[in-house]
N, C-alpha and C positions, 0 to 999 in steps of 0.2 A: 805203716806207722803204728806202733805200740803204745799204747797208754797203759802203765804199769803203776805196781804201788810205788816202783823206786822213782819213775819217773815224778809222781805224784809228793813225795819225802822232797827232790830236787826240785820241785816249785816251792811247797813250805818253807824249803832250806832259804833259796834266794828271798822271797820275801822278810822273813825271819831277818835273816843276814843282813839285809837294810834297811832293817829296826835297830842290830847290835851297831852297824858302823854309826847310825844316828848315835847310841848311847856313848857309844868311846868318842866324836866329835863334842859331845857335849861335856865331855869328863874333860877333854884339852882345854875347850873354853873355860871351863871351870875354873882350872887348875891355873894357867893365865891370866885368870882374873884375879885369883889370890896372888899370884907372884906378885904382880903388878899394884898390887893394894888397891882394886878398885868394889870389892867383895868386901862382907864381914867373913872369918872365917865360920861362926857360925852360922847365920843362914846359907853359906854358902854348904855348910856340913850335912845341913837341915836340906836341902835340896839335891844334892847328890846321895845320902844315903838312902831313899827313897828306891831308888833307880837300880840298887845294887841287886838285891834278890831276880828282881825281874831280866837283869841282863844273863843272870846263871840260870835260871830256872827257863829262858830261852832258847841258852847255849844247850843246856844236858837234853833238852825237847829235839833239837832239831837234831840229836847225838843216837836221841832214843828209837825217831823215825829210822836211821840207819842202820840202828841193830835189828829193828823190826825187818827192815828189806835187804840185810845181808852185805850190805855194806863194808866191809869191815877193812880195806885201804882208807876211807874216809873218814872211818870211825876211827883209825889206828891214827890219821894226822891229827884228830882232834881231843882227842887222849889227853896229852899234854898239857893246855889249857881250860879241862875240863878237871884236873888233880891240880893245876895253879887255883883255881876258883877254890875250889872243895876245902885247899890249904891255906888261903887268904881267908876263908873266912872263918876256920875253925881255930885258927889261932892271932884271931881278931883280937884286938883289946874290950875289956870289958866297958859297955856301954849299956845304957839303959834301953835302948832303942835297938832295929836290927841295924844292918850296914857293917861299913869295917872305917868309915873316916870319922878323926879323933877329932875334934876343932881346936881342943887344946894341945894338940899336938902338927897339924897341917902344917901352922905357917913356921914349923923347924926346914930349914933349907934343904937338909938333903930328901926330908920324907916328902917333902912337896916335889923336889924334882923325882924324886923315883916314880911319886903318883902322875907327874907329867910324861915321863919315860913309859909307864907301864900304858897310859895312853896312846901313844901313839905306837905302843908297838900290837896292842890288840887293835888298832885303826889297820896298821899293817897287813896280820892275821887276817882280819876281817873281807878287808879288798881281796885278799888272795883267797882266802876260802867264795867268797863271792863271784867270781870269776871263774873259778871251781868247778863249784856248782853248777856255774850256766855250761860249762864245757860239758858235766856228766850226763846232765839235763840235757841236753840236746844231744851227745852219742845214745842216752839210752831211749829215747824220742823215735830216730831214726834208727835204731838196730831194728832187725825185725827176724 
């Protein structure tokens, strides 16, 4: 049994990893709570835009460990979602605060559902790269 740095990125990863599905779990509830009118939209705004930095600045870490270990089928699935973030948030609307959710703009029907949509699909992403992980983590564990 090998304990390597990759193997070591593929523990961070999984850890990591079910920290970001906790963050997209809570962005659903969020977002359901506003449908449903049982949220203001602003504190509700006020409480998710918090969340936003930290869930990218998780995602690019656990992106970073990869390129550091050579990774780069990994790094190449997560790519994509790692230029959605970078994009979401550089053509944020202007707000006083960091984040990308408007409050004055949430409770519009289609941007609420797309922010419910884009939840459950990085919830998606998530399980799957999670799952992933434990798969590479454990072949690279056992290679010797």
């Amino acid at each position: 049994m090998a304990f390597t740095f990759v193997a070591l990125a593929y523990i961070i990863a999984l850890i990591l990893t079910a920290l970001l599905i906790f963050f997209a779990i809570w962005h659903i509830i969020a977002f359901d709570e506003l449908k449903n009118d049982h949220k203001n939209p602003i504190e509700q705004c006020n409480s998710l835009n918090p969340l936003v930095l930290p869930e990218y600045a998780t995602h690019i870490f656990i992106n970073f460990l990869f390129l550091i270990g050579g990774q780069w089928l990994t790094l190449f699935f997560n790519m994509p979602l790692i230029a959605y973030h970078i994009n979401k948030y550089r053509t944020r609307s202007m707000m006083s605060g960091f984040g990308v959710y408007d409050p004055t703009t949430i409770m519009n029907a289609h941007i609420l559902n797309l922010a419910q949509r884009e939840g459950w699909i990085k919830l998606g992403f998530y399980m799957v790269t999670f799952f992933y992980y434990l798969y590479c983590m454990i072949a690279e564990l056992i290679r010797e």
